[in-house]
Rosetta silent file (secondary structure, phi, psi, omega in degrees, C-alpha in Angstrom):
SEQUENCE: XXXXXXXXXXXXXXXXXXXXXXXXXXXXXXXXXXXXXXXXXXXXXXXXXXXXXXXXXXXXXXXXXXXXXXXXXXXXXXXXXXXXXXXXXXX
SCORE:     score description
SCORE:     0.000 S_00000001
   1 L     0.000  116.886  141.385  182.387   35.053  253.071 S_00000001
   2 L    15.764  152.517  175.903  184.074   36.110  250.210 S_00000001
   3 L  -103.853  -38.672  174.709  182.012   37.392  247.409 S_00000001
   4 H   -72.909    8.977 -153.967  183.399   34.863  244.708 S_00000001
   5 H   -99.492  -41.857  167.715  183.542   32.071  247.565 S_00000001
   6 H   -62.434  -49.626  150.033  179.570   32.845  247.889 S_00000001
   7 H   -16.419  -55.644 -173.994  179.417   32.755  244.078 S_00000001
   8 H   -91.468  -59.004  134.122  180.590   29.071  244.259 S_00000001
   9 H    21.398  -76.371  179.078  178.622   28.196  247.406 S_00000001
  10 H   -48.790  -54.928 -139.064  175.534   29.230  245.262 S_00000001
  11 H  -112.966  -80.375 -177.084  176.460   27.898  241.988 S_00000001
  12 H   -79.462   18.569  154.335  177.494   24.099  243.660 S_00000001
  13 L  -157.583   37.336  162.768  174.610   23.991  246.601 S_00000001
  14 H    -7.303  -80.802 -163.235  171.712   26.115  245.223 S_00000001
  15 H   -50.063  -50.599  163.933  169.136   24.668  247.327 S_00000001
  16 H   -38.184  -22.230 -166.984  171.944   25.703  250.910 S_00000001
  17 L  -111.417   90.664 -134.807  171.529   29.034  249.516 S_00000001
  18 L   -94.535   -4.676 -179.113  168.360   31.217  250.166 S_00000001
  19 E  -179.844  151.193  151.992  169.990   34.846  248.911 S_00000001
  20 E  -133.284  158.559 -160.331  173.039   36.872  248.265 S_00000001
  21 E  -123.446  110.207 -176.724  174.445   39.974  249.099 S_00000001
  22 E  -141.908  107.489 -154.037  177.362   40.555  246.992 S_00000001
  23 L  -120.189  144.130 -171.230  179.866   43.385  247.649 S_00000001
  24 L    37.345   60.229 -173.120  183.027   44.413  246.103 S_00000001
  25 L   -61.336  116.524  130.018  182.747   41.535  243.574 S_00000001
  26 L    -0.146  141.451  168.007  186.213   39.928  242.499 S_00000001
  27 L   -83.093  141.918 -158.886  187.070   40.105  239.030 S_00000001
  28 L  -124.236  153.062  141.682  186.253   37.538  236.550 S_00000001
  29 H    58.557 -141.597 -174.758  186.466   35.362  233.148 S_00000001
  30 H   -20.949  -77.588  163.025  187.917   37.942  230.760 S_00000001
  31 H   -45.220  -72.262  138.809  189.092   40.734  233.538 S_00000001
  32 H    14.456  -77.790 -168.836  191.010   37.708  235.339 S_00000001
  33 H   -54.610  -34.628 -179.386  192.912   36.920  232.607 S_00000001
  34 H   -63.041  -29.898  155.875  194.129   40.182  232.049 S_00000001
  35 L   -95.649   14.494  159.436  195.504   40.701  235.494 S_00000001
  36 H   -52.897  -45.294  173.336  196.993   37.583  235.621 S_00000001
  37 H   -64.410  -45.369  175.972  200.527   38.531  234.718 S_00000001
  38 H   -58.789  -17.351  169.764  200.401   41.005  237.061 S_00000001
  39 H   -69.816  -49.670  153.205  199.677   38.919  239.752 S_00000001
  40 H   -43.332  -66.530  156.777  202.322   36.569  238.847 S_00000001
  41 H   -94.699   21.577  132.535  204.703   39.238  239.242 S_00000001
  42 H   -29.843  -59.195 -159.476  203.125   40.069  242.428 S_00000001
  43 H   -71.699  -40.530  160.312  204.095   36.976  243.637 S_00000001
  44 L   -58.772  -12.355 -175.559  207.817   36.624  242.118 S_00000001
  45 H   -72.926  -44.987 -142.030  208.114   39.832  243.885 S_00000001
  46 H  -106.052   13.676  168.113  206.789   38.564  247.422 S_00000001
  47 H  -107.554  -64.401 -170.655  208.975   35.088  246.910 S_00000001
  48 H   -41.976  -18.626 -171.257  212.363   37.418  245.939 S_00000001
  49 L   -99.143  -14.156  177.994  211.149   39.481  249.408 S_00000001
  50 L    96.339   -6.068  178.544  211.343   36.235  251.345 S_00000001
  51 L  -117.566  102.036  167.276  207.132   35.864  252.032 S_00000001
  52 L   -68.394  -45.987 -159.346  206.521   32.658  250.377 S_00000001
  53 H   -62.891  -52.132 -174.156  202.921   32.165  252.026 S_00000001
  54 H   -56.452  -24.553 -147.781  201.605   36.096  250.483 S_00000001
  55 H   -85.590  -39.989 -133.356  203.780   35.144  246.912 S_00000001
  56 H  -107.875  -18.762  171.812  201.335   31.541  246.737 S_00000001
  57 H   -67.347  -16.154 -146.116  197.612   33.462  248.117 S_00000001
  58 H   -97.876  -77.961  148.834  198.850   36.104  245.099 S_00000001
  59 H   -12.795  -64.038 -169.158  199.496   33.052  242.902 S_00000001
  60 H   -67.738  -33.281 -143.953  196.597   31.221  244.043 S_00000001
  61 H  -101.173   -1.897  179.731  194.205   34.741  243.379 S_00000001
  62 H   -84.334  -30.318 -146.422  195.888   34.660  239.446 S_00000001
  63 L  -109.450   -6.921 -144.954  194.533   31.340  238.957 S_00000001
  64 L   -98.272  174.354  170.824  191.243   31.485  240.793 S_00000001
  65 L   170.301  167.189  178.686  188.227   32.444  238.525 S_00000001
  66 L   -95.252  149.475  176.182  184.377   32.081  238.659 S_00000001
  67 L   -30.555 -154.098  179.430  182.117   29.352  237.191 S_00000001
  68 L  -116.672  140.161  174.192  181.843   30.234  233.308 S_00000001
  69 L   -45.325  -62.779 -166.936  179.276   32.592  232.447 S_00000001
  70 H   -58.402  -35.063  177.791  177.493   29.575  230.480 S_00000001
  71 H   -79.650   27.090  178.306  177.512   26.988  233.754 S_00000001
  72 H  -119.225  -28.063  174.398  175.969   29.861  235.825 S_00000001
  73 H   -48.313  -63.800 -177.946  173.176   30.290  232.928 S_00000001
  74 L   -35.148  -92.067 -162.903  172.889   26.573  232.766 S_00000001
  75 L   -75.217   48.240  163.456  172.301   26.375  236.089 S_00000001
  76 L    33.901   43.586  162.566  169.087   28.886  236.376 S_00000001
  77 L   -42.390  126.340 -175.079  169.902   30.189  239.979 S_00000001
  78 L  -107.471    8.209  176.644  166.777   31.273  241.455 S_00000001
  79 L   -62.885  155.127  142.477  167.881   33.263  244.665 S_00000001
  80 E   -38.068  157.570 -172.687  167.697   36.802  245.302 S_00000001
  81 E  -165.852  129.797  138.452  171.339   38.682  244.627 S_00000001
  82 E   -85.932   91.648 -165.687  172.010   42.062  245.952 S_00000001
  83 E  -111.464  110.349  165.632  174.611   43.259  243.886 S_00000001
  84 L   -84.216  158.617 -168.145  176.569   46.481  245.162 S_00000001
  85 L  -105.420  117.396 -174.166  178.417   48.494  242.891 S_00000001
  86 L   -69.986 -149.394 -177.291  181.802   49.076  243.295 S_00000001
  87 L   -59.642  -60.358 -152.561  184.629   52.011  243.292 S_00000001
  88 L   -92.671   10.529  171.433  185.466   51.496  239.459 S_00000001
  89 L   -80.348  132.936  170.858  182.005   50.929  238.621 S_00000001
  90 L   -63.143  167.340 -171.770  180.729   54.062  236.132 S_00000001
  91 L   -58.395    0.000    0.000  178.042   56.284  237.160 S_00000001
C-alpha cells in the first residue's frame, strides 16, 4: 500500500488501523501544488505520445493530495507511525 493510500486508510478508518510504516512519503498540501503544472505537462506530453492511460495516472497524481493538515489534527490519530526519511530529506 501506497504511503498516501495508508495515510487515508488511517485518517477515514482509525480504529482498521493498528500502526504505520511510512516510506518514501508522497508529497503534499503546499509541495503538491507546486508540482502540479509539471505534472500536467507530464501528462500533455504522454497524451501527444499516444499513452492516454500513463497521461490520466500523471493527471490523476497532480490532483491527488492528503487530508489537510487541520482534519488530520482534528482527528487525534493515536497509532504508532514509522516515518522513514527520504532521498531529499536533509541530514
Amino acid at each position: 500500500m501506497g504511503a498516501s493510500t495508508a495515510l487515508w486508510a488511517a485518517y477515514l478508518c482509525p480504529t482498521a488501523v493498528r500502526g504505520l510504516v511510512l516510506l518514501c512519503v508522497t508529497t503534499g498540501w503546499e509541495i503538491r501544488m507546486g508540482r502540479r503544472g509539471n505534472l500536467l505537462a507530464s501528462a500533455k506530453a504522454l497524451e501527444e505520445a499516444s499513452d492516454p492511460d500513463s497521461a490520466s495516472v500523471v493527471r490523476g497524481a497532480a490532483f491527488a493530495d492528503l487530508p489537510t493538515e487541520e482534519q488530520l489534527k482534528a482527528a487525534n490519530l493515536k497509532m504508532p507511525i514509522l516515518l522513514m526519511c527520504a532521498r531529499d530529506d536533509g541530514p
